[in-house]
C-alpha positions in Angstrom: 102.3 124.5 105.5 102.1 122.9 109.1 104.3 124.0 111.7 105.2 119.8 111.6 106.5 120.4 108.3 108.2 123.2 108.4 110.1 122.0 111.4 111.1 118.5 109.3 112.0 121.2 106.5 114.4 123.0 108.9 116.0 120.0 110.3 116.4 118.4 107.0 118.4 121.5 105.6 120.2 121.9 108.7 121.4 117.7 109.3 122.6 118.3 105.2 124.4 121.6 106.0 126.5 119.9 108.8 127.3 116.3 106.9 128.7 118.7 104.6 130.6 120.8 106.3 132.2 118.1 108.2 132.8 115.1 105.5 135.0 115.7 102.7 133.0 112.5 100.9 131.0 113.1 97.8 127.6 113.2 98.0 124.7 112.2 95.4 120.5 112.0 95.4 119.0 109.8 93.5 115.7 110.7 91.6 112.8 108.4 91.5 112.6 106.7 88.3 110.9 107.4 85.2 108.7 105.0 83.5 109.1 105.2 79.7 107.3 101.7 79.1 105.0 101.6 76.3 103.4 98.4 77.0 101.4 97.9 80.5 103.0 101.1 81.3 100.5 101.5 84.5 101.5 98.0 86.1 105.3 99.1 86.4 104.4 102.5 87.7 105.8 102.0 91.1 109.3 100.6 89.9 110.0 104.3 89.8 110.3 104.9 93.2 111.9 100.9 93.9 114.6 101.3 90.9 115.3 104.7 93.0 115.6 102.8 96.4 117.6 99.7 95.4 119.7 102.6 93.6 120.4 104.0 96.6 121.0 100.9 98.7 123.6 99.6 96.5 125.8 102.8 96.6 125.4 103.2 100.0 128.4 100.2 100.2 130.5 102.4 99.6 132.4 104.0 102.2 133.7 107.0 100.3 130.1 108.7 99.2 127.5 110.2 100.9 123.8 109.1 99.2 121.0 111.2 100.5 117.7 109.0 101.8 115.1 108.6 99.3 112.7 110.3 102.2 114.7 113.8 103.0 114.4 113.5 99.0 110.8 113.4 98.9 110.3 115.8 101.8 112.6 118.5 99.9 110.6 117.9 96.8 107.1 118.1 98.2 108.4 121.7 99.9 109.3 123.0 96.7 106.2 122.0 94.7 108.1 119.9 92.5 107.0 116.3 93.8 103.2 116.9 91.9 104.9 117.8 88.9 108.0 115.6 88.3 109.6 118.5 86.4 113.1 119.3 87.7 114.5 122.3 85.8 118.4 123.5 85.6 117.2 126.5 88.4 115.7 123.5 90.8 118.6 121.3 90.3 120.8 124.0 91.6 118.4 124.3 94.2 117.8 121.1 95.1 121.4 119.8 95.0 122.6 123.0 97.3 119.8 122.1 100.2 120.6 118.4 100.3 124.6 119.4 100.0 125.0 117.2 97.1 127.3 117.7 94.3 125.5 115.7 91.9 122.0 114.2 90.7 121.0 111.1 89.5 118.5 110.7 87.2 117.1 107.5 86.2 114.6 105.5 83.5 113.7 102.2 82.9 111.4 100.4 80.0 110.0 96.7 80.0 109.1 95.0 77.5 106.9 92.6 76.6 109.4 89.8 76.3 110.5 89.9 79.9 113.2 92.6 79.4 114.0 95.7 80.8 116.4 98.6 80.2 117.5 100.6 82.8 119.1 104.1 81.7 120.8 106.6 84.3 122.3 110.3 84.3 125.0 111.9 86.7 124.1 115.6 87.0 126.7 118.0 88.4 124.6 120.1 90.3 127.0 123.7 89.8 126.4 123.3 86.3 123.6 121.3 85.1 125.9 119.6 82.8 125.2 115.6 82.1 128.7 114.4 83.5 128.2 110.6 82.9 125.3 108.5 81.1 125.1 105.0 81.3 122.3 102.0 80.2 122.3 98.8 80.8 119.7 95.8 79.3 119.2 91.9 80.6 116.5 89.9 81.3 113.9 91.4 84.2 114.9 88.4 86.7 118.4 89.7 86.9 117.4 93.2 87.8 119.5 93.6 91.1 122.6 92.2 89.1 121.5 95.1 86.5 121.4 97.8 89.1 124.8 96.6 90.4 126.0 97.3 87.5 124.9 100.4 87.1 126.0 101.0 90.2 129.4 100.4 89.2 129.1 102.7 86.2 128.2 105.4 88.4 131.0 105.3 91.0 133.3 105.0 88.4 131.7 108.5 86.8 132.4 110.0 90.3 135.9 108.8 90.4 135.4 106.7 93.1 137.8 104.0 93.2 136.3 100.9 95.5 138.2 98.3 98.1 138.2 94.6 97.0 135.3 94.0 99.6 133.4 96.6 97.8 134.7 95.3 94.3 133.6 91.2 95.1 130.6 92.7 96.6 129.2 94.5 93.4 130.0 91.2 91.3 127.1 88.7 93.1 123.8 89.3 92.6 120.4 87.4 93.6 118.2 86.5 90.5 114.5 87.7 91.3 111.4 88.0 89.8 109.9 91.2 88.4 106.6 90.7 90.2 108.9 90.3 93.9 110.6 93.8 93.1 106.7 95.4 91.8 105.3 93.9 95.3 108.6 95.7 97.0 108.2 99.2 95.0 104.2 99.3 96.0 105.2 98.9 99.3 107.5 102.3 99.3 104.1 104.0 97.8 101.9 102.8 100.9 105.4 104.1 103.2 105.1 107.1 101.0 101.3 107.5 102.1 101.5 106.7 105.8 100.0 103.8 105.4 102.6 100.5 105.7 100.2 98.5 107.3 98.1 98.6 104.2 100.8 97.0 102.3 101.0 94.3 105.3 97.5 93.5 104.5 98.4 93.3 100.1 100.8 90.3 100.7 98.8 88.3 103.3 96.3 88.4 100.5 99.1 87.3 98.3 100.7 84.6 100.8 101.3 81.3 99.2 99.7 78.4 101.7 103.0 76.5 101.1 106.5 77.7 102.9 108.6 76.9 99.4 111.4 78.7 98.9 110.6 79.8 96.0 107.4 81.7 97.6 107.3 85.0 96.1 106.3 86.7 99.1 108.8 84.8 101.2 111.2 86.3 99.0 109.4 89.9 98.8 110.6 89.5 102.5 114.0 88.9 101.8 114.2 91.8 99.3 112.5 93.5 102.2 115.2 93.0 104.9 118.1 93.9 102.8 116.5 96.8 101.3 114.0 98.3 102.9 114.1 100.7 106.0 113.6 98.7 109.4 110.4 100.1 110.1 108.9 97.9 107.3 110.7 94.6 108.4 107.4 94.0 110.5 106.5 91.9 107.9 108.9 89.4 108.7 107.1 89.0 111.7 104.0 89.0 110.2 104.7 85.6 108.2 106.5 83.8 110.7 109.9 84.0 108.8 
């Protein structure tokens, strides 16, 4: 292990120790995604890490839970050896969920079909025990997968017994219809963020680029996605286009 890494290890479990300590919020990790698609299954490989992402931006509008970043995630997994394997066991769940200071787990699958649906299934784990403490699924038509997520979303909080605002409330009831292709084009992009290499994923869409500045342009709207999803490091692409 580099002494790079093991200094990220020892702020990571130090930063979750404190927000801890000092918050009396809940606090969850979301999983990356498991793809149980029969059909095609390769293509839709990296909506496992964007189902986990969008997961995580959507119940971060809440004010009263703590979600841990997908990337302190991926650190503590690639630590402990589990990242390579995908296995998470009732011991590493303990393990995991203590080092991150959350109280519960979320796992998550999804399958798409070959009729442009998708089902989206997800697990709350209570970390002490291993116990499943809610399970929820949800099934619509793959354009209206943000509106899906939301409501999974909902399902979730209310598992926790979180109770929302009416801000939070109206804000879980709209939802952008989007194309499955937009949110594949947005999941790769975590992969090349996941690899150190962003830029790479820069130089995917300008391949990609429609000639024409229609709204309907997917990678105009990959941008969008972008900008209210992703991190701000990768909103360079906005620049890149012109947008």
């Amino acid at each position: 292990m580099s002494k790079k890494r093991v200094i990220q290890f020892i702020f990571l479990i130090t930063v979750s120790f404190v927000q801890v300590l000092y918050s009396s919020e809940k606090t969850i990790a979301v999983l990356d995604f498991e793809n149980n698609s029969i059909f095609n299954a390769h293509e839709y490989e990296s909506l496992c890490k964007g189902f986990a992402e969008i997961l995580i931006t959507e119940l971060n509008q809440v004010k009263n839970l703590r979600v841990v970043e997908r990337q302190k995630l991926r650190l503590l997994l690639d630590e402990l050896k589990l990242s390579q394997s995908g296995i998470i066991t009732p011991e590493s769940t303990v393990k995991i969920g203590h080092l991150l200071g959350a109280q519960h787990l979320v796992f998550g699958g999804f399958i798409v079909t070959g009729q442009k649906k998708i089902r989206i299934d997800v697990r709350i784990v209570e970390v002490e025990t291993g116990l499943t403490v809610k399970a929820s699924e949800v099934t619509g038509k793959t354009r209206r997968i943000l509106s899906l997520v939301k409501q999974l979303s909902k399902q979730i909080l209310k598992g926790l017994t979180i109770r929302l605002t009416k801000n939070e409330e109206d804000y879980y009831k709209k939802a952008k219809n989007i194309e499955l292709d937009t949110v594949i084009l947005f999941s790769k992009g975590l992969e090349y963020e996941d690899r150190g290499t962003p830029e790479a994923h820069g130089a995917h869409l300008r391949n990609k680029k429609s000639p024409s500045p229609a709204r309907d342009d997917p990678v105009r709207t990959h941008i969008e996605l972008c900008d209210r999803v992703l991190y701000p490091s990768l909103n360079r692409y906005r620049l890149a286009y012109g947008f």
